[in-house]
Residue, then its C-alpha position, 0 to 999 in steps of 0.5 A: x500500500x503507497x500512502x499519499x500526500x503531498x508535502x506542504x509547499x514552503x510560501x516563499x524563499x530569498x534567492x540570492x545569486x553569486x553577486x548579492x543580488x537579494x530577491x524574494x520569490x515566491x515558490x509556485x504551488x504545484x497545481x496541474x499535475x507534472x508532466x512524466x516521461x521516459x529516459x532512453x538511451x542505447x544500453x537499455x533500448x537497443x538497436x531492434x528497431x522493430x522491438x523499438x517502435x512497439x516500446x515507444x508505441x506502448x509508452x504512448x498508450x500509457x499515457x506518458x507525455x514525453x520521451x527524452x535521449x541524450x547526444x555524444x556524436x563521438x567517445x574516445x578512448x578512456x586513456x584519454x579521458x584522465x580519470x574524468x567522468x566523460x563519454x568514451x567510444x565503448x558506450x553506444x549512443x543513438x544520434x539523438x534528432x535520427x532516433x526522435x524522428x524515428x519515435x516521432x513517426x511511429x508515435x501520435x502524441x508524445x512529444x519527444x525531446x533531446x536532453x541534452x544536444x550538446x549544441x556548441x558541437x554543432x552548426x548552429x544554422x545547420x540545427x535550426x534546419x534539423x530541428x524545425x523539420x523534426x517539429x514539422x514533421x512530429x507535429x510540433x512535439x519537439x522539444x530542445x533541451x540544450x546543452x555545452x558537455x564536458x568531454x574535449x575529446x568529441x570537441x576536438x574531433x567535430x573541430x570546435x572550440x572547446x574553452x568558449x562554449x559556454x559564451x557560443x551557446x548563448x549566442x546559438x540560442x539567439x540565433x536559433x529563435x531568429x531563424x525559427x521566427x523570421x523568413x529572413x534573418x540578418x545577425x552580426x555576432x561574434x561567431x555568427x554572421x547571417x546576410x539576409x537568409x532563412x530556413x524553409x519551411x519554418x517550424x511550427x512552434x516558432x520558435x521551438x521551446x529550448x530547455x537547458x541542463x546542468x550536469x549531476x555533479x557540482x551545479x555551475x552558477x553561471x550555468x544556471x544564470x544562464x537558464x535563468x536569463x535565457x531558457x524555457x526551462x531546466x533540466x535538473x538532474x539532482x535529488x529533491x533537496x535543500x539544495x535542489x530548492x536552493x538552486x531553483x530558488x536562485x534559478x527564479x531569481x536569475x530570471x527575475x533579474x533578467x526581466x522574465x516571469x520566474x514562473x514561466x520556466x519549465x523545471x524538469x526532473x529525474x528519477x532514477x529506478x530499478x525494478x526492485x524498488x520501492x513504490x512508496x519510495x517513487x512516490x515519496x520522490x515524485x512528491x517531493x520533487x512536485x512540491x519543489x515546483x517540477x512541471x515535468x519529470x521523467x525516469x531513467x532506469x538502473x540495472x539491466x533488463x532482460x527484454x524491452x517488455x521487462x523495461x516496459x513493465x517497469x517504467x510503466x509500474x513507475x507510471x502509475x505510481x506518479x500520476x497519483x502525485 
């Protein structure tokens, strides 16, 4: 038996950022229900593509809003990585926009999200193109969350500039929701120049929502300023802490500061699972995480499963326990 009840909502915090900036923000109640999805990633889905598209079909049935999957275009060999936690080519990675079409085509609501494309990777314009067909095609179920990675190895050998990524990236975002949004585009920045071009067709959510993410060791301040002052949303990957509720608090304050309402920006969740947890423990999590103010939140799964029906079974067990949230 799971026992119910939702934490009470503190009614407010003082965030403060690494300047002194003191703002008091109010913590939105947690009103509509979260929005849950599924983490997919290659070691746990495979490369069945039949097996595949009859998952992603029972994931829709479920009733689950979203599918995300991560992004390393390549990995180098662990010598190389210096002891460091960073992706290395032994562990398979769907290239993520190829494997959201596939899901997007095979599915009729789910909206399918990258979490994260490690954008500075990439040609900014040449993924404005790619994603405006994804939203296209999927309908508008497209969902960028966005990110600048860790690991040089993939940097260096797609020939960018590792050390200024986090600066590029601000500018990419700039630029995304301009070709998303004009028929003609004309921008002078640092890494970007645009003579009066634009993409055809547009996509259909103009611009298309973009999330960022953080990694699950130590949270950058800048990083989440950043969020604050630019995101639709982030992508937390952290318990349902004081120090989650810390940084969502300065989260809220960053884009106070930044002139936008706190409480527009999506906060989306982790939890991380296996099949023989618990399901009061899903409960208590998902609890907690909504009375942080999460607007979403998706699972990932520990430990291997025997067949995609065992995952399947238990992703959708998770489900059900959630939705009572």
């Amino acid at each position: 038996m799971i026992e119910t009840g939702i934490p009470d909502d503190p009614s407010g915090r003082n965030g403060s950022d690494a300047m002194g900036l003191q703002v008091t923000i109010r913590r939105p109640l947690p009103s509509a229900p979260m929005e849950l999805g599924v983490v997919l990633t290659a070691t746990d889905i495979g490369f069945d593509w039949p097996a595949l598209r009859e998952f992603v079909q029972a994931i829709d049935e479920a009733g689950f809003s979203y599918v995300t999957t991560n992004d390393h275009v390549v990995g180098g060999h662990p010598d190389r990585a210096g002891g460091e936690r960073v992706h290395t080519y032994d562990v398979p990675i769907h290239e993520p926009l190829t494997l959201l079409s596939f899901i997007a085509a095979t599915t009729t609501r789910l909206d399918v999200v990258t979490a994260v494309l490690l954008l500075p990777q990439r040609q900014t314009v040449l993924v404005a193109k790619q994603a405006a067909a994804l939203d296209i095609l999927s309908g508008g179920r497209l969902r960028l969350g966005v990110g600048v990675g860790r690991n040089w190895m993939e940097y260096e050998a797609l020939n960018e500039q590792f050390t200024n990524r986090g600066k590029r990236i601000e500018e990419q975002v700039e630029v995304l929701r301009r070709l998303w949004t004009d028929e003609l585009v004309t921008f002078d920045g640092t890494w970007h120049h645009l003579d009066r071009v634009g993409i055809n067709p547009l996509p259909k959510q103009r611009p298309i929502p973009i999330w960022m993410g953080s990694f699950f060791g130590t949270l950058v301040e800048s990083v989440l300023e950043r969020v604050g002052r630019l995101a639709d949303g982030w992508m937390p990957q952290f318990p349902p802490d004081d120090d989650l509720a810390a940084a969502l608090d300065r989260l809220r304050g960053y884009a106070v500061a930044a002139g936008r309402d706190p409480n527009a920006l999506g906060i989306e969740c982790v939890m991380r699972i296996r099949a023989d947890d618990d399901p009061q423990r899903w409960y208590n999590d998902a609890s907690a995480y909504r009375a942080l103010g999460a607007t979403h939140l998706k699972v990932a799964t520990s430990g291997r499963f025997e067949s995609l029906d065992d995952l399947r079974d238990c992703v959708v067990r998770w489900h059900e326990v959630a939705c009572a949230v």
